[in-house]
PyMOL Python script that loads the backbone (N, CA, C, O; Angstrom):
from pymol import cmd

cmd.read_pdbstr("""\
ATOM      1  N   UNK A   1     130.812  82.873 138.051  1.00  0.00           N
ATOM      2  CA  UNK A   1     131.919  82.519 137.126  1.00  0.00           C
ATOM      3  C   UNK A   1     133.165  82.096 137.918  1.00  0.00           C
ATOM      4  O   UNK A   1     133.621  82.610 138.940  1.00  0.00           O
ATOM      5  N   UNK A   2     133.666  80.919 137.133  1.00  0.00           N
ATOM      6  CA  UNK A   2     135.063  80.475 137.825  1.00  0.00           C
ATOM      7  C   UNK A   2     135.729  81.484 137.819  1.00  0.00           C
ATOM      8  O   UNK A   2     135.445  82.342 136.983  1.00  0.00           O
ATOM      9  N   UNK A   3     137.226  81.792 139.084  1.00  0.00           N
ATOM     10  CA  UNK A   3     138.228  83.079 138.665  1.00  0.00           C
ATOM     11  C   UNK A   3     139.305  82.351 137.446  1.00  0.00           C
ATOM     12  O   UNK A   3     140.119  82.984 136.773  1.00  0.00           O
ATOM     13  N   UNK A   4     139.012  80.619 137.370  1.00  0.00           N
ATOM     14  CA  UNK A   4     140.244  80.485 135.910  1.00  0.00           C
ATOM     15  C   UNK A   4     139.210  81.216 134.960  1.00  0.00           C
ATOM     16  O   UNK A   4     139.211  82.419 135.219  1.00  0.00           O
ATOM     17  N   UNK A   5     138.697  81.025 134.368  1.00  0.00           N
ATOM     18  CA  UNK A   5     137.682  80.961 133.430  1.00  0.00           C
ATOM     19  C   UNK A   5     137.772  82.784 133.386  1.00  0.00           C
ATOM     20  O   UNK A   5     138.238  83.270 132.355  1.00  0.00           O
ATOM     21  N   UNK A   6     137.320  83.745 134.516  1.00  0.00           N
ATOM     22  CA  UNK A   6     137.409  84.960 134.508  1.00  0.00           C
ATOM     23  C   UNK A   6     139.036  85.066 133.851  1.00  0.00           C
ATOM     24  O   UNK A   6     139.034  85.602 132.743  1.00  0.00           O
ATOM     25  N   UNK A   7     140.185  84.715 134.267  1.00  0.00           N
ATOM     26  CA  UNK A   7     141.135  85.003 134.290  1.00  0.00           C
ATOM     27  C   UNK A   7     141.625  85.087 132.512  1.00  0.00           C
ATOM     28  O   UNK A   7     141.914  86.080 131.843  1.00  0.00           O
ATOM     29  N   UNK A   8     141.581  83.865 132.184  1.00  0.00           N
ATOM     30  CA  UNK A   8     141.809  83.361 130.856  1.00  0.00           C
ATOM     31  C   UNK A   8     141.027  84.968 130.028  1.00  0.00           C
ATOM     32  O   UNK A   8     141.806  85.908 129.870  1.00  0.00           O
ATOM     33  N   UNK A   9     140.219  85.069 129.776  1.00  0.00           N
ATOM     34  CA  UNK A   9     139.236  85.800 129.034  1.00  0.00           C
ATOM     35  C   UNK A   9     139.781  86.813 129.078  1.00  0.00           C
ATOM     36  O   UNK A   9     140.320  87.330 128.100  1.00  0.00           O
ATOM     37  N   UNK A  10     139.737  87.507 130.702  1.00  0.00           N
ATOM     38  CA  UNK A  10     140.133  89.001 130.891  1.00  0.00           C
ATOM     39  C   UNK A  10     142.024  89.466 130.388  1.00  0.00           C
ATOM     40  O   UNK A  10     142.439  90.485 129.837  1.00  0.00           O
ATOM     41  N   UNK A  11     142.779  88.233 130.870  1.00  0.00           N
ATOM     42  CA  UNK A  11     144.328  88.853 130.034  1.00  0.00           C
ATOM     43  C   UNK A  11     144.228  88.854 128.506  1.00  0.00           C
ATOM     44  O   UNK A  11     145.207  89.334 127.936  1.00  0.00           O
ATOM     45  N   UNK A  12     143.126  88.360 127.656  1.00  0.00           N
ATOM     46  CA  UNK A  12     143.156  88.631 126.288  1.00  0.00           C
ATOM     47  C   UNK A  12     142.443  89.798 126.210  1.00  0.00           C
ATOM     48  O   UNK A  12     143.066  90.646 125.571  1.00  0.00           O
ATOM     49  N   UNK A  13     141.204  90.231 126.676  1.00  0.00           N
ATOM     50  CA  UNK A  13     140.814  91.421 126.851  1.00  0.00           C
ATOM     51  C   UNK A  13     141.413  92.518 127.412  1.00  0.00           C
ATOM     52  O   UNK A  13     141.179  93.609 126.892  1.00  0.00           O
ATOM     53  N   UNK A  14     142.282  92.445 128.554  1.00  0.00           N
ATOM     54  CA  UNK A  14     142.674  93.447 129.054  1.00  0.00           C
ATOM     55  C   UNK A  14     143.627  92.829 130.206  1.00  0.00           C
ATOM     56  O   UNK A  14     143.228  92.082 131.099  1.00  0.00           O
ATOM     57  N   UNK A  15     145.224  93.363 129.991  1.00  0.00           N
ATOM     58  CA  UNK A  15     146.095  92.452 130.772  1.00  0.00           C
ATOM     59  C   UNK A  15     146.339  92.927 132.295  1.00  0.00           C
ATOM     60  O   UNK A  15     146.504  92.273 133.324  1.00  0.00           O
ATOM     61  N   UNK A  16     146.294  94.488 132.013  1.00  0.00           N
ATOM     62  CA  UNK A  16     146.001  94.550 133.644  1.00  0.00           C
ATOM     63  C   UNK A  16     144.739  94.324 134.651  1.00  0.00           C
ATOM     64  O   UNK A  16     144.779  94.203 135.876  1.00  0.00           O
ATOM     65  N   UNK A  17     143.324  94.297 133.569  1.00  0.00           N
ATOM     66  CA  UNK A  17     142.697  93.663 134.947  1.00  0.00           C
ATOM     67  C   UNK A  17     143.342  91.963 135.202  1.00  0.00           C
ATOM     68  O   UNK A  17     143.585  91.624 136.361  1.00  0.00           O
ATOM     69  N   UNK A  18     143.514  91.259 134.383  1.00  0.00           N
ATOM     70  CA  UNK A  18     144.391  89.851 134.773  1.00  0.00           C
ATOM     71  C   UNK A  18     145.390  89.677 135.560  1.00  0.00           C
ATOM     72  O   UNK A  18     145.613  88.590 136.094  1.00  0.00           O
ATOM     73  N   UNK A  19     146.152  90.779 135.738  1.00  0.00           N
ATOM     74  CA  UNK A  19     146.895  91.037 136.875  1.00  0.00           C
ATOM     75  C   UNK A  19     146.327  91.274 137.961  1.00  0.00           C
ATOM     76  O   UNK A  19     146.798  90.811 138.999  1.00  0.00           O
ATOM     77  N   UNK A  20     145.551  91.801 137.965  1.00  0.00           N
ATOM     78  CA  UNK A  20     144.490  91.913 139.528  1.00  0.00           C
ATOM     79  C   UNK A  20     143.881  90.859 139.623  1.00  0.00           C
ATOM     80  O   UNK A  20     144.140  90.294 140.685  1.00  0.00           O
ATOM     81  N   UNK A  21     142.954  90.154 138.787  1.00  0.00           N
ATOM     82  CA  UNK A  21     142.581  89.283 139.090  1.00  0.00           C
ATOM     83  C   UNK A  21     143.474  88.003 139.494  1.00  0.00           C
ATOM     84  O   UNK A  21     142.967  87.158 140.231  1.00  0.00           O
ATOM     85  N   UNK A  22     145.112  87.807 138.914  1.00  0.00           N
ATOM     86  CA  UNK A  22     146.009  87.476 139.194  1.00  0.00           C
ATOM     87  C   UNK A  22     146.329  87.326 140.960  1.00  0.00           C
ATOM     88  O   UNK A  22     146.500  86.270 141.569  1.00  0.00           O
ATOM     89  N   UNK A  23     146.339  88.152 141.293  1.00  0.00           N
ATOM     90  CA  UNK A  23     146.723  88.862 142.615  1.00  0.00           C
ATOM     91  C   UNK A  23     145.773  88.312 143.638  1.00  0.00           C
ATOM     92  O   UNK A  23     145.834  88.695 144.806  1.00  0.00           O
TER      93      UNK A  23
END
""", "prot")
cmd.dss("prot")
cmd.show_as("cartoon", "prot")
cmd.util.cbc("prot")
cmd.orient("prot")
């Protein structure tokens, strides 16, 4: 999986893993 594609998904699901994955 792309990390945009991870990214997008996971801050609607859950905003701090998007911050990590952010990071």
């Amino acid at each position: 999986m792309n990390k945009r594609e991870s990214n997008k998904p996971a801050l609607s699901l859950t905003p701090l893993r998007g911050e990590v994955t952010n990071m």
